[in-house]
RODO-2510 file (C-alpha; in nm, 4 decimals, decimal comma):
residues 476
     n   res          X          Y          Z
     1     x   -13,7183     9,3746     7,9987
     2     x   -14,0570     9,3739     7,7925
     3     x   -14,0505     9,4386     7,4193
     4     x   -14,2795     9,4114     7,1595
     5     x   -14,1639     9,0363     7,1239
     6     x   -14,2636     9,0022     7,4686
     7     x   -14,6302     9,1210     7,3718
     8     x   -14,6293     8,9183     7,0494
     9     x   -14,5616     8,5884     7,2236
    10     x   -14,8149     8,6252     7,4717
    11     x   -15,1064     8,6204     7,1661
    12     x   -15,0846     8,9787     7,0802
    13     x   -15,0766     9,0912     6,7039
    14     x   -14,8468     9,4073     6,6072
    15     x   -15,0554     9,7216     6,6895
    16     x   -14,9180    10,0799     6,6859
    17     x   -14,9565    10,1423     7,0614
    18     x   -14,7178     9,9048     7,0981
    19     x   -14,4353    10,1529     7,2043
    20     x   -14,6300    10,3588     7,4492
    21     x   -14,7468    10,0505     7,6330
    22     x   -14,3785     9,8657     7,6435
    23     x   -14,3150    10,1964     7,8147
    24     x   -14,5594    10,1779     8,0600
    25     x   -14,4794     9,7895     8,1347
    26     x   -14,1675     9,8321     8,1908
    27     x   -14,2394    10,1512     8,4206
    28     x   -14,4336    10,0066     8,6591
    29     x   -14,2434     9,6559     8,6340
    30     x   -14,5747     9,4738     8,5211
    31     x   -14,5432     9,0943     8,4565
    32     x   -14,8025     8,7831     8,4556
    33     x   -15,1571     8,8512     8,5027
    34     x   -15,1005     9,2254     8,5565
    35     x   -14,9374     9,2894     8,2810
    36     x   -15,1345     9,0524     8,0563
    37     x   -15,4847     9,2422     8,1853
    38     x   -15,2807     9,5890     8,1143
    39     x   -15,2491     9,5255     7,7547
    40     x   -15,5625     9,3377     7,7182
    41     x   -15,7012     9,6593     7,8384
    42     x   -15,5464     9,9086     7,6175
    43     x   -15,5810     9,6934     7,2902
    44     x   -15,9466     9,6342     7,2533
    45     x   -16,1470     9,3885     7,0830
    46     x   -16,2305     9,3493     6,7813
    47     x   -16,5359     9,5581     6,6814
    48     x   -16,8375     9,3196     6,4720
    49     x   -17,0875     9,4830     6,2355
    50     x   -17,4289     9,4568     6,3646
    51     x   -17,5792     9,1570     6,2651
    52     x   -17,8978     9,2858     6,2019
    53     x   -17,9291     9,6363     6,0796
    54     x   -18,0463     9,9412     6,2941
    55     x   -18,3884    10,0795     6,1951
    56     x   -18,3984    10,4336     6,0571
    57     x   -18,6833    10,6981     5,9577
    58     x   -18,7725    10,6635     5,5946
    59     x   -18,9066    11,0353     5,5744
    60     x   -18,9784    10,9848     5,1522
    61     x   -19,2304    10,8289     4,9188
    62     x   -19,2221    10,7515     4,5882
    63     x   -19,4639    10,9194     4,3829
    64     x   -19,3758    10,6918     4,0434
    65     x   -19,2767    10,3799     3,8943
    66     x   -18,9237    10,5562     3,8397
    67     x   -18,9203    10,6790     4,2041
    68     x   -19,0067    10,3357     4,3225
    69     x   -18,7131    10,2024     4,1616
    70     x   -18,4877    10,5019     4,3021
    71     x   -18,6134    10,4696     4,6989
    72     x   -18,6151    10,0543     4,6823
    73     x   -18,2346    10,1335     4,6179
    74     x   -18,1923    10,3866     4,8956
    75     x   -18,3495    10,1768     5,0876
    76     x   -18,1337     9,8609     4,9790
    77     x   -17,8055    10,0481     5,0564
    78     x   -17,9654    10,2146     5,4064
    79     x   -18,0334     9,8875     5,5065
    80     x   -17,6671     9,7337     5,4453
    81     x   -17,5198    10,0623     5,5785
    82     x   -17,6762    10,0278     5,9353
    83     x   -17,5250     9,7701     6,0617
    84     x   -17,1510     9,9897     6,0647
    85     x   -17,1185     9,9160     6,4290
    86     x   -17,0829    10,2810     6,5568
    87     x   -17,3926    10,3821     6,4399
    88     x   -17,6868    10,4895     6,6631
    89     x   -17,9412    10,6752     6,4456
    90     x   -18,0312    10,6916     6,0706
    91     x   -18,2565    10,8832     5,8353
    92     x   -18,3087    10,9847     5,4678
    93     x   -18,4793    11,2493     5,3029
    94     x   -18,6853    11,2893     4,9970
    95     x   -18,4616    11,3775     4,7931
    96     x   -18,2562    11,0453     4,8207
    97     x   -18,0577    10,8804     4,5691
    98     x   -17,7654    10,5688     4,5497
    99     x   -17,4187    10,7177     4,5460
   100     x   -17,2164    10,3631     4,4975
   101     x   -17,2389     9,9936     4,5885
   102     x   -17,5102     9,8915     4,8091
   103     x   -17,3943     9,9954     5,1789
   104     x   -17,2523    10,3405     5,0644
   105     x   -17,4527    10,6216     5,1953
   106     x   -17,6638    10,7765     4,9413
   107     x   -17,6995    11,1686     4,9063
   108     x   -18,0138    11,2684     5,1552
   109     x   -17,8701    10,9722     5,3623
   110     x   -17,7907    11,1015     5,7747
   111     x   -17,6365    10,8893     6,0554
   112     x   -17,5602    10,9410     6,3730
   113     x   -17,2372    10,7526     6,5139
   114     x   -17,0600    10,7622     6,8361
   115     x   -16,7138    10,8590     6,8824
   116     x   -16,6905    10,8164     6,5708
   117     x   -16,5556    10,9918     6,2240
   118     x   -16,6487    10,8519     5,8900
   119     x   -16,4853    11,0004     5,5635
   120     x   -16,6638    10,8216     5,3464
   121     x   -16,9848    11,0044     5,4670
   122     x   -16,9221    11,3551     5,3768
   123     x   -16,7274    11,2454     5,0863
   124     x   -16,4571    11,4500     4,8553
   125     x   -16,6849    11,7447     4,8556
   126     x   -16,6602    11,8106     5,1767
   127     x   -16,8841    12,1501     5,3363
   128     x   -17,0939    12,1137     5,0258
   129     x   -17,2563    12,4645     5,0977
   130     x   -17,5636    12,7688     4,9668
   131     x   -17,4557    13,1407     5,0279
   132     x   -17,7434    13,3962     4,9506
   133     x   -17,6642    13,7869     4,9304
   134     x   -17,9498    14,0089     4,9078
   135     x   -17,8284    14,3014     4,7097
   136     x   -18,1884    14,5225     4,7047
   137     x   -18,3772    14,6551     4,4656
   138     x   -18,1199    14,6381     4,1255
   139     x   -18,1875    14,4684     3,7706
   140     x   -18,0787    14,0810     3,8379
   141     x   -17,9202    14,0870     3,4552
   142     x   -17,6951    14,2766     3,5857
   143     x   -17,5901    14,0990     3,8712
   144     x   -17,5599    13,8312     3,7036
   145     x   -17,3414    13,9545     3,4036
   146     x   -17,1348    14,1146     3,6954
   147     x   -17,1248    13,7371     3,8454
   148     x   -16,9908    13,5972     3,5561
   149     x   -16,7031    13,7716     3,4851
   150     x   -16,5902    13,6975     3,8305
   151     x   -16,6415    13,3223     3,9405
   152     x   -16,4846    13,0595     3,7563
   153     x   -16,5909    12,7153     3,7168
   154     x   -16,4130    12,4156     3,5642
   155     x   -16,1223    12,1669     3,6804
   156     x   -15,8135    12,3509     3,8644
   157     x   -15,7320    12,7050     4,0049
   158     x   -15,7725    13,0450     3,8353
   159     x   -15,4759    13,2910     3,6867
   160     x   -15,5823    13,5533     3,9492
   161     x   -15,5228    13,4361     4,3139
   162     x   -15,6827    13,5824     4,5332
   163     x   -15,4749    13,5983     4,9156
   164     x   -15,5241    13,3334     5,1690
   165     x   -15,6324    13,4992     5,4869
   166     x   -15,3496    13,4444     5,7819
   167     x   -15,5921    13,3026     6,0001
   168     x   -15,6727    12,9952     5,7810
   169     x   -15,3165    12,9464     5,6648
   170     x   -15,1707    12,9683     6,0333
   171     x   -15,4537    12,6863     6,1408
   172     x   -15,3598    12,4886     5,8274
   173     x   -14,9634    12,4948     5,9885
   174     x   -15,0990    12,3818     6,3109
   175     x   -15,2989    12,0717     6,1678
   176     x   -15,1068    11,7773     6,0801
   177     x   -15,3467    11,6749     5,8173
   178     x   -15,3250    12,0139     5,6308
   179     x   -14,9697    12,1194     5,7086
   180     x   -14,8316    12,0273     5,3915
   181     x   -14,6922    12,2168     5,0685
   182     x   -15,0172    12,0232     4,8202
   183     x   -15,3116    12,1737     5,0878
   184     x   -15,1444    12,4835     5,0845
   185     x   -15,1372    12,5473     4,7187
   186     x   -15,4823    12,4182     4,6821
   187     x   -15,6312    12,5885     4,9540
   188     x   -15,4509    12,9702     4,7573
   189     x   -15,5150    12,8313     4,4024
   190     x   -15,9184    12,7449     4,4359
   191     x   -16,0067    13,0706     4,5913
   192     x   -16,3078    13,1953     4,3800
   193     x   -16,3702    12,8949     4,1970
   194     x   -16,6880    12,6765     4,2373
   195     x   -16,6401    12,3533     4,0618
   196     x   -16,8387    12,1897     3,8419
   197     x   -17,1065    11,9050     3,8382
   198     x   -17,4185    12,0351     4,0461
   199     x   -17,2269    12,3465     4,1769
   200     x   -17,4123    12,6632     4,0240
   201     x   -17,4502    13,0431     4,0542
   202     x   -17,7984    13,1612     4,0610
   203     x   -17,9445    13,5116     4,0715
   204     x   -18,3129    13,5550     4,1521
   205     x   -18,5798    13,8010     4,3585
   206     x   -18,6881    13,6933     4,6861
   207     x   -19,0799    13,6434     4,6757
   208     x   -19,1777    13,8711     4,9817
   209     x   -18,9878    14,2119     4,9027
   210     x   -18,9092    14,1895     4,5035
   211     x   -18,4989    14,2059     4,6441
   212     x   -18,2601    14,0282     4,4031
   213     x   -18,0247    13,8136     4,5401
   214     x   -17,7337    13,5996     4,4551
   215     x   -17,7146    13,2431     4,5754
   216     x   -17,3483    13,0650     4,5262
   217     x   -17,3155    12,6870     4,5736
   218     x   -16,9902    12,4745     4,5424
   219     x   -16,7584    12,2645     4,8182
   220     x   -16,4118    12,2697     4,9165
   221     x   -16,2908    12,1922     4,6028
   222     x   -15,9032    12,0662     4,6155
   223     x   -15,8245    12,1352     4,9654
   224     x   -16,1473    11,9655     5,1075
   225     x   -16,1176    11,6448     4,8075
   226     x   -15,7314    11,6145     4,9514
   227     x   -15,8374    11,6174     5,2939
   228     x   -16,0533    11,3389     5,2246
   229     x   -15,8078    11,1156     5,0655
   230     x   -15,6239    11,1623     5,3623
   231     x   -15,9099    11,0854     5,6069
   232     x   -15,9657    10,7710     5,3886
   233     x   -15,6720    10,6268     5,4126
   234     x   -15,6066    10,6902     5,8279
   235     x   -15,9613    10,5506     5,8529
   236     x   -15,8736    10,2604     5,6439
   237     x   -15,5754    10,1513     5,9357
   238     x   -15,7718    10,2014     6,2291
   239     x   -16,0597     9,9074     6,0180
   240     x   -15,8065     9,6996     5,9680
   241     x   -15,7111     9,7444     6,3193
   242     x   -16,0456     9,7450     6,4970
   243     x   -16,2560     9,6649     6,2802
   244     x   -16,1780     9,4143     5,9812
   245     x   -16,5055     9,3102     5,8752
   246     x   -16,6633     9,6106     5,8148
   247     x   -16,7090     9,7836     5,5040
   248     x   -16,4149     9,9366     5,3808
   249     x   -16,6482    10,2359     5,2682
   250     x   -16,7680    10,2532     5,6205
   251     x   -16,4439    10,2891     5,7956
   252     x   -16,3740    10,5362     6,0774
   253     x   -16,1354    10,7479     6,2778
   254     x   -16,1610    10,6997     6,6322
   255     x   -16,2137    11,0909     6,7965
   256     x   -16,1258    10,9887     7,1140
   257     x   -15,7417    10,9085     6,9888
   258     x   -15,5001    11,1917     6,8659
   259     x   -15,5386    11,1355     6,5095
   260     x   -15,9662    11,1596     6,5606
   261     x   -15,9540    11,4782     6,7657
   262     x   -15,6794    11,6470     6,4455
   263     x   -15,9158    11,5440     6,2070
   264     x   -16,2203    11,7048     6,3521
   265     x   -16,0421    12,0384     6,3378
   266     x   -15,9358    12,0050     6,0138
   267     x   -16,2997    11,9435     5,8958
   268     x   -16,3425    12,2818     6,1074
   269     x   -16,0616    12,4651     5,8733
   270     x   -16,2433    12,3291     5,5549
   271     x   -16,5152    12,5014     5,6755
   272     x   -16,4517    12,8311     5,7510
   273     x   -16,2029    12,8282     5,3965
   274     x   -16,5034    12,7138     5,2106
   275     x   -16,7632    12,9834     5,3823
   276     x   -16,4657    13,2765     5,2756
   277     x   -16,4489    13,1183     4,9330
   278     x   -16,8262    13,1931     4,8879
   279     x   -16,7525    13,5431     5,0428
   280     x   -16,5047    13,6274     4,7667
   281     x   -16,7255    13,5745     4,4964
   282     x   -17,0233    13,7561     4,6855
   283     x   -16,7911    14,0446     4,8656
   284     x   -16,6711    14,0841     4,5014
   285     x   -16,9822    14,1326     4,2789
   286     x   -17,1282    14,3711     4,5442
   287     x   -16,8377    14,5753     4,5637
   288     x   -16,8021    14,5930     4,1059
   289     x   -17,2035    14,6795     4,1687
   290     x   -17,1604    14,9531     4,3847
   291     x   -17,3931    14,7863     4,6311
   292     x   -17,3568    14,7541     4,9925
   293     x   -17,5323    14,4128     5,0759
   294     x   -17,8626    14,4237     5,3118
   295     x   -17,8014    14,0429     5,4377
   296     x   -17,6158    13,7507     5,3841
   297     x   -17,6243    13,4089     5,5429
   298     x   -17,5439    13,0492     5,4445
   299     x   -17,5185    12,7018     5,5072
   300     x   -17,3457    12,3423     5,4359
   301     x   -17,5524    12,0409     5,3174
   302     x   -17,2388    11,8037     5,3107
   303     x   -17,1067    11,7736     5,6363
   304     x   -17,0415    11,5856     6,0064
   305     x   -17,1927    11,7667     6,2903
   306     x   -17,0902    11,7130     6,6477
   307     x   -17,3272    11,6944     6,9522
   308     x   -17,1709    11,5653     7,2648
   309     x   -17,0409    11,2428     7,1604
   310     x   -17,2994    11,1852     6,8448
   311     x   -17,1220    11,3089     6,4999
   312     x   -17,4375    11,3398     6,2212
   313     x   -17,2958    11,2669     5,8753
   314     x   -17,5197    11,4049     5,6715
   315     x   -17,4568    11,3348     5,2756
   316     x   -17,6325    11,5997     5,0801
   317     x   -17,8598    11,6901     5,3912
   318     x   -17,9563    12,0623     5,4911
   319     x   -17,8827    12,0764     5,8977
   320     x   -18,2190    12,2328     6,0707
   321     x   -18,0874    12,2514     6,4794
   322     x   -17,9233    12,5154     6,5310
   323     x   -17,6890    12,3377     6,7442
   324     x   -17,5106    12,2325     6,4269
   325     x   -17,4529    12,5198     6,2692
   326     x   -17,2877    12,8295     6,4862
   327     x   -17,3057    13,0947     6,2776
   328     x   -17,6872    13,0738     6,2147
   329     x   -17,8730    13,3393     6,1171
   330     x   -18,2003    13,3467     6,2554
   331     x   -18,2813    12,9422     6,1861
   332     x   -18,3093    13,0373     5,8238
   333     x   -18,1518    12,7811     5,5463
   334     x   -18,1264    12,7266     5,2034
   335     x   -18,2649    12,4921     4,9891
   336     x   -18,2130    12,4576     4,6321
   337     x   -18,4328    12,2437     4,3940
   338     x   -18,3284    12,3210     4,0173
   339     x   -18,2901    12,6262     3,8102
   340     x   -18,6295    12,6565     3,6787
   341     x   -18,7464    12,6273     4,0777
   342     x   -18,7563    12,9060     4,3587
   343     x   -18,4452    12,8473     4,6306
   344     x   -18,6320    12,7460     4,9402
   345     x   -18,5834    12,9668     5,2767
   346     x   -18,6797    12,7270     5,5741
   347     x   -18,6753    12,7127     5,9496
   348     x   -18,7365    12,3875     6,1572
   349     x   -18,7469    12,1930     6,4736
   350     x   -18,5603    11,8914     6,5347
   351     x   -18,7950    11,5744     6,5490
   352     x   -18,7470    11,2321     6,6431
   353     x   -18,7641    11,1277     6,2701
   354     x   -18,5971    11,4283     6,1146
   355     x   -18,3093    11,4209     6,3657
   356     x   -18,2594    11,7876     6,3321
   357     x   -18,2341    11,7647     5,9237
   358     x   -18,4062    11,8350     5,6025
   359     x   -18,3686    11,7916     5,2569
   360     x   -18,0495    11,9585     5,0238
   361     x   -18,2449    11,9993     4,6876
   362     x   -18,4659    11,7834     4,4674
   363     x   -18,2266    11,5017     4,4647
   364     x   -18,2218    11,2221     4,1400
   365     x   -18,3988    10,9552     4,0052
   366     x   -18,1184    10,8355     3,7877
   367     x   -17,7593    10,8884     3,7277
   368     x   -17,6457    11,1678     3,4671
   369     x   -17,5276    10,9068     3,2220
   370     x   -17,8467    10,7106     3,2240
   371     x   -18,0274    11,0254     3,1825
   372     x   -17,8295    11,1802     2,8890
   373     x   -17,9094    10,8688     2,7265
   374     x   -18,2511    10,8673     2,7890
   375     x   -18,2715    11,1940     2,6008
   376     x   -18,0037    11,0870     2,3134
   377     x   -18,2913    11,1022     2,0279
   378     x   -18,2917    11,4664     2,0594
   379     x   -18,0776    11,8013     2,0244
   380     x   -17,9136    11,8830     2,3042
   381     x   -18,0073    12,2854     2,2284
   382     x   -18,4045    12,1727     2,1398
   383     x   -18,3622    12,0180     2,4308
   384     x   -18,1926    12,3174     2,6503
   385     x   -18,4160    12,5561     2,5147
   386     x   -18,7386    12,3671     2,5733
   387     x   -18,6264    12,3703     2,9234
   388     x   -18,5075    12,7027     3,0363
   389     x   -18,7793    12,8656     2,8489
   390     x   -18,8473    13,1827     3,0576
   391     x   -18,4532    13,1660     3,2698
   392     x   -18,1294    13,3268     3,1588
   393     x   -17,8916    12,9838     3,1484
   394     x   -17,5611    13,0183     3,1265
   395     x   -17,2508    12,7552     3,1159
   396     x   -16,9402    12,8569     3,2053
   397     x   -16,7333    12,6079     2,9734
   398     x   -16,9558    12,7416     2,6738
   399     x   -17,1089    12,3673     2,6548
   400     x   -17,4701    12,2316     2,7632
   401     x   -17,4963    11,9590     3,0280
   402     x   -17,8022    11,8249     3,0111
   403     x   -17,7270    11,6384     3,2878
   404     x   -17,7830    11,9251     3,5024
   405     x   -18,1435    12,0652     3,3863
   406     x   -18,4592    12,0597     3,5718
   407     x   -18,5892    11,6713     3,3915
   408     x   -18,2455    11,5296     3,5573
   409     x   -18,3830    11,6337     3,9268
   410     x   -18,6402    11,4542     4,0891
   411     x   -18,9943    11,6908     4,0825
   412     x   -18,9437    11,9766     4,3120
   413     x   -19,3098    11,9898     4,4311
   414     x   -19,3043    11,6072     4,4989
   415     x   -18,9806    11,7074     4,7266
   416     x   -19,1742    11,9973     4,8975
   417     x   -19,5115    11,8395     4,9686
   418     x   -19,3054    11,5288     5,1456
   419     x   -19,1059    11,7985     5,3507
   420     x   -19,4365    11,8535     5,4695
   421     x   -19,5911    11,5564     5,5276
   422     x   -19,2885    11,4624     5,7118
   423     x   -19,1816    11,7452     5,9278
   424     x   -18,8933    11,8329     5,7437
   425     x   -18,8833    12,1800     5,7591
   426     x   -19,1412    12,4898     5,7112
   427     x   -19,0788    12,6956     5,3525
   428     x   -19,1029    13,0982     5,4954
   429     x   -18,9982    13,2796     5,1776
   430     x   -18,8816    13,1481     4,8263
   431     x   -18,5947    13,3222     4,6103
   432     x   -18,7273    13,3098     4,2545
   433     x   -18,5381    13,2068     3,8870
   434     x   -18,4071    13,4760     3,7215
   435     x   -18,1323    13,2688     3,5345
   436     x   -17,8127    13,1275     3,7171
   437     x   -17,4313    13,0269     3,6006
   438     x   -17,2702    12,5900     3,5897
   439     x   -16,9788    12,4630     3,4530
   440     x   -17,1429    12,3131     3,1467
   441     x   -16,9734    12,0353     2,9614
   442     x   -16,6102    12,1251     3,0545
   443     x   -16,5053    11,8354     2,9586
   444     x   -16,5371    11,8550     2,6165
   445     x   -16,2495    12,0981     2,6002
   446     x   -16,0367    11,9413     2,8671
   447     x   -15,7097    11,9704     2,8148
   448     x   -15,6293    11,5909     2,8133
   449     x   -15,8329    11,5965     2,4946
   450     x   -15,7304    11,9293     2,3163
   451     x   -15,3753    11,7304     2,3676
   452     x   -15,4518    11,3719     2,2754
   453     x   -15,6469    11,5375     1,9583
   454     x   -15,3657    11,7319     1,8841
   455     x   -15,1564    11,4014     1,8974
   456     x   -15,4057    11,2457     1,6869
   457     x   -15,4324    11,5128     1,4105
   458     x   -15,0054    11,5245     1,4083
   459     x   -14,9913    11,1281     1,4079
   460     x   -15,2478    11,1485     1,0928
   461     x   -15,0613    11,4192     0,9173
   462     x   -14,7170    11,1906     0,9168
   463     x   -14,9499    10,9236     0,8047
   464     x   -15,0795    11,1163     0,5354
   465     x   -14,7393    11,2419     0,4738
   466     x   -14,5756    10,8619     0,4557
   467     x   -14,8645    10,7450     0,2553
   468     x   -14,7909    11,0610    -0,0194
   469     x   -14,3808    10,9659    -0,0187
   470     x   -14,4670    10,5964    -0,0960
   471     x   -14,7034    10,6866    -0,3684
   472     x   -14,4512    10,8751    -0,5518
   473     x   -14,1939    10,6454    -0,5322
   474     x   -14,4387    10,3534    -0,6812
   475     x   -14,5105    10,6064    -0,9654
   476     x   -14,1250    10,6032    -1,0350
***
């Protein structure tokens, strides 16, 4: 009778298929040759990293000494990151930036691989995503004020839960990456929340018709970031497996396998929960208006697409085909820059260097550490109201990040003239800055520190207290 012992001894190291193929040995009686081709057959290879990395379209320019520093490191990392053996095609935009150790995708970063899932390449914010509502011809102040008191921004859920429709929660029970009690919770507890970092609220008029319009932009929050770690860590066996010597970053699920096919479905479910979480806070403020909505449509910018047997990671990159997003309206995206800038509407044709994407936003030419402390001589209010002159700003948390206003984005009309010098999309109507809603500085008042200052200010008070008791007994 075979076993896995039998395997092992003929030069084959433990592999998880190990059961299912015993089975099938011993089924059909295989021994010698036949059996040694069988499992040959159904174990494969080892799987090298290219040895010399894949070419890809380089659709940016820098337009400065700081920029040249930025794209020499997208380049750097684009250049380490295609030789991940599944890859086929590769591109960045202009609004590229270094997310991690060279060979990490940067945002503005797309590949192409075959058969192939990569978690690391849409990240913990998974179905990064822009929602506009055009509400007509009504005061944006008062849309936004309306907003405000109705999304919530900042770590965690939100006191008022809104229902999880039966649909996603009965496709979360059938998926055995989101069937669990955590997901769940998450998925009920971030409803009408947005974040923080990047993640905004913005009100504004659309150029052509004077409309206002609300434009939402957050992830998947919990559900999508536990999703991820989950992705990560399957991804992380099947390297080891097939794969050793590629970057752990870089790992994949296989889709033609079991797990590969129940993760791509999953992604699905984080996508329609995270297109009904920017309903909620739209459905909501149009309903407290007294407004019934003339259009709506959205997008993701953080995402895998599927096409055939090509899946298009794109890491903070807007999707132009059609093809890749089904419920397209018209061809029309959105494209955000900062919150002094207009929200781009654009349409677009897939091109050889483009690969059917464009641009997310204006993108960075430095991290938000290295750019608070480039601006750590000043006031952080001279500094916020020198540059929202003219926009209502609001944060959430009640604290500026400067991390987060328009000198920590790369310059939006460097970003739009390189869309069209490289065929990245055609702007067809602009949604202009009224003023717009982020988390702010949240951390600030995070509750780790409210309690370690608490601990801080009791531990000094017993000092103070011990230091009092010894005094008096030395005046004695």
């Amino acid at each position: 009778m075979i076993t896995g012992k039998t395997l092992i001894n003929l030069g084959f190291k433990p592999n998880k298929r190990f059961p299912q193929i015993v089975a099938y040995c011993n089924e059909h009686q295989l021994t010698g040759v036949a059996l040694e081709n069988y499992v040959r057959a159904q174990i494969p290879a080892k799987i090298e990293p290219f040895e010399t990395a894949l070419s890809y379209h380089k659709n940016i320019r820098a337009t400065s000494p700081k920029e040249t520093d930025n794209v020499e490191k997208v380049f750097a990392t684009m250049d380490e990151l295609m030789k991940t053996p599944t890859f086929v095609h590769g591109a960045v935009m202009p609004d590229a930036c270094p997310t991690g150790p060279v060979g990490q995708i940067p945002v503005g970063g797309i590949v192409a691989a075959k058969n192939a899932i990569h978690p690391a390449m849409h990240s913990a914010d998974i179905c990064c995503s822009v929602m506009m509502t055009n509400l007509g011809k009504i005061d944006p102040k008062k849309v936004l004020d309306k907003a405000q008191s109705i999304t919530h921004f900042g770590p965690g859920g939100r006191k008022d839960l809104f229902d999880l429709p039966e649909e996603i929660r009965q496709r979360m029970k059938n998926n055995p990456f989101l069937n669990n009690d955590k997901s769940i919770s998450l998925a009920k507890k971030h409803l009408g929340t947005q974040g923080d970092g990047n993640h905004f609220l913005y009100v504004g008029r659309l150029a052509s018709t004077g409309e206002t319009i609300i434009v939402t932009h957050h992830g998947s929050r919990g559900l999508g970031a536990q999703l991820y770690k989950d992705g990560m860590r399957l991804a992380e066996k099947f390297r080891k497996e097939i794969s050793p010597r590629t970057n752990p970053t870089n790992a994949w699920i296989p889709y033609d396998c079991e797990e590969g096919k129940a993760y791509w479905d999953a992604l699905q479910v984080i996508r329609k929960w995270t297109k009904y979480n920017h309903g909620i806070l739209h459905d909501l403020s149009s309903r407290r208006l007294h407004i019934d909505p003339v259009d709506c449509f959205w997008n993701e910018h953080n995402f895998v697409f599927k096409d055939e047997d090509l899946f298009y990671h794109a890491k903070g990159a807007t999707p132009l085909a059609d093809k890749f997003v089904p419920d397209s309206k018209e061809g029309l995206r959105l494209i955000p820059l900062n919150m002094r800038e207009p929200v781009l509407v654009v349409k677009g044709e897939t091109t050889t260097e483009n690969l059917g994407f464009a641009p997310h936003g204006a993108g960075r030419n430095m991290s938000r550490r290295a750019h608070k402390k480039s601006k750590a001589d000043r006031k952080i209010k001279d500094i916020f109201k020198e540059e929202t002159k003219g926009i209502d700003v609001r944060f959430f948390s009640g604290h500026i990040d400067i991390s987060e206003l328009p000198s920590a984005y790369k310059n939006a009309q460097n970003v739009q003239e390189q869309m069209e010098e490289f065929n990245l999309g055609k702007v067809v109507d602009k949604i202009l800055p009224y003023g717009c809603i982020m988390a702010g500085d949240w951390q600030k008042d995070a509750p780790w520190r409210k309690k370690n200052k608490a601990r801080d200010e009791r531990a000094n008070r017993k000092k103070q207290t011990n230091k009092r008791k010894r005094d008096r007994k030395g005046r004695k």
